[in-house]
C-alpha positions as CSV (number, residue, x, y, z in Angstrom):
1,X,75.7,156.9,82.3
2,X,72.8,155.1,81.1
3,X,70.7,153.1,83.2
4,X,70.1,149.2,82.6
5,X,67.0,148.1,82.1
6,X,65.4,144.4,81.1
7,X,65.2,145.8,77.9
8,X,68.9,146.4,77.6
9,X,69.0,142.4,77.3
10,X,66.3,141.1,75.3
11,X,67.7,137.5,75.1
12,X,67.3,137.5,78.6
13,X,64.2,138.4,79.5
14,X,63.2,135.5,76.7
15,X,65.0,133.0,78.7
16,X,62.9,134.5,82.0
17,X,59.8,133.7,80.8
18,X,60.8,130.4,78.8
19,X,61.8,129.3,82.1
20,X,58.9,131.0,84.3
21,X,56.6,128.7,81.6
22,X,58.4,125.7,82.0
23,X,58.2,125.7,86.0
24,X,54.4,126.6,85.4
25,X,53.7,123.8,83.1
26,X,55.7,121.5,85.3
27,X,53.4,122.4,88.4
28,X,50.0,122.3,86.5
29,X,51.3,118.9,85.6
30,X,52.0,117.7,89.1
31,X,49.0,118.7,90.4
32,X,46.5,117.7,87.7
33,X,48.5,114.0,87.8
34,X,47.7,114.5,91.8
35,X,44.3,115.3,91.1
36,X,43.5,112.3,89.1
37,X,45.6,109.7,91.3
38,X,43.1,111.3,94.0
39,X,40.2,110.3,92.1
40,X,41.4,106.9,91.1
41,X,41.5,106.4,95.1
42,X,38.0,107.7,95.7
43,X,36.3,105.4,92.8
44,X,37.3,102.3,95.2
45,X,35.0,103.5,98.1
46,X,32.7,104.6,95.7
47,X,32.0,101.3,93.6
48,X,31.7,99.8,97.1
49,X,29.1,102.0,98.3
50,X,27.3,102.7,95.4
51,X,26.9,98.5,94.4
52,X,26.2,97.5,97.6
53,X,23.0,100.8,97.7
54,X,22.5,99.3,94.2
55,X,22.8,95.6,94.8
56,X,25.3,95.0,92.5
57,X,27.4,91.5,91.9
58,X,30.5,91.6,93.9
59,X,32.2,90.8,90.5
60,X,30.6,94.3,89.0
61,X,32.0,95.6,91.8
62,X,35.4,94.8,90.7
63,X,35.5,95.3,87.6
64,X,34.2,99.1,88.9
65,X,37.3,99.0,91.5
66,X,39.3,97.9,88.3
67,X,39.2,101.1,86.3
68,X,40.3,102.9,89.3
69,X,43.5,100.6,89.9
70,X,44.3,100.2,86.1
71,X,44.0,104.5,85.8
72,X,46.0,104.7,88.6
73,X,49.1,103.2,86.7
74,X,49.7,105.6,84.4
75,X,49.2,108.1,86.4
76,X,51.6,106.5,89.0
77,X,54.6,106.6,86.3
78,X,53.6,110.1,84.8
79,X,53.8,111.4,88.0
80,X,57.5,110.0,88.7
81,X,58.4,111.0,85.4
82,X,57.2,114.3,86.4
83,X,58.9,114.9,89.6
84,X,62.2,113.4,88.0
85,X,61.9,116.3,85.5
86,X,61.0,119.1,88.6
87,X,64.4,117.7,90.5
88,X,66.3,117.6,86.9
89,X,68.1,120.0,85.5
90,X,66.5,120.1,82.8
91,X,64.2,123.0,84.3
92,X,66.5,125.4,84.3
93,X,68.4,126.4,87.5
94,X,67.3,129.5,89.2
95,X,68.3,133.1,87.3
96,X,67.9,131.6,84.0
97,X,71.3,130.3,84.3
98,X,71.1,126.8,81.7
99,X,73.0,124.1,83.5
100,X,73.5,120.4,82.4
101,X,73.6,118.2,84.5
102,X,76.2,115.0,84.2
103,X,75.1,112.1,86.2
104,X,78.3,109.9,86.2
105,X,81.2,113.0,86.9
């Protein structure tokens, strides 16, 4: 009787790590898009303090806090986009089993 071994099913253990990269990439997305929405956050405080130490134009100002809420909007939608695809099926489903998902029956 011979013993089965990952390397009895090469196609599988492809699929394994296809998958294991997706759900890696998928997380180093989320958090980088996290990251960033973070720092869009802290630039408002930061104009603030910074111009006021600086005596900068309230209008200065908020063109400063402006490049924090514009930056913010992309980020916004590529991070929905992004958790749509974690909660999709497109990831495959645990196991390396491929499944499609059919959203209407």
């Amino acid at each position: 009787m011979e013993v089965e071994t990952p390397d009895s099913y090469p196609a599988a253990l492809g699929r394994r790590r296809t998958l294991v990269i997706r759900v890696c990439l998928v997380i180093v997305i989320v958090w980088v898009t996290v990251w960033g929405l973070i720092m869009c956050a802290g630039i408002v405080p930061l104009a603030v303090i910074a111009g006021a130490i600086r005596g900068l134009p309230i209008g200065w100002q908020l063109i400063d806090i402006s490049f924090g809420v514009v930056a913010a909007v992309p980020l916004t939608i590529a991070l929905v986009l992004t958790r749509r695809l974690e909660r999709s099926n497109v990831v495959t489903a645990v196991g390396g089993t491929p499944s499609v998902h059919h959203p209407h029956g």
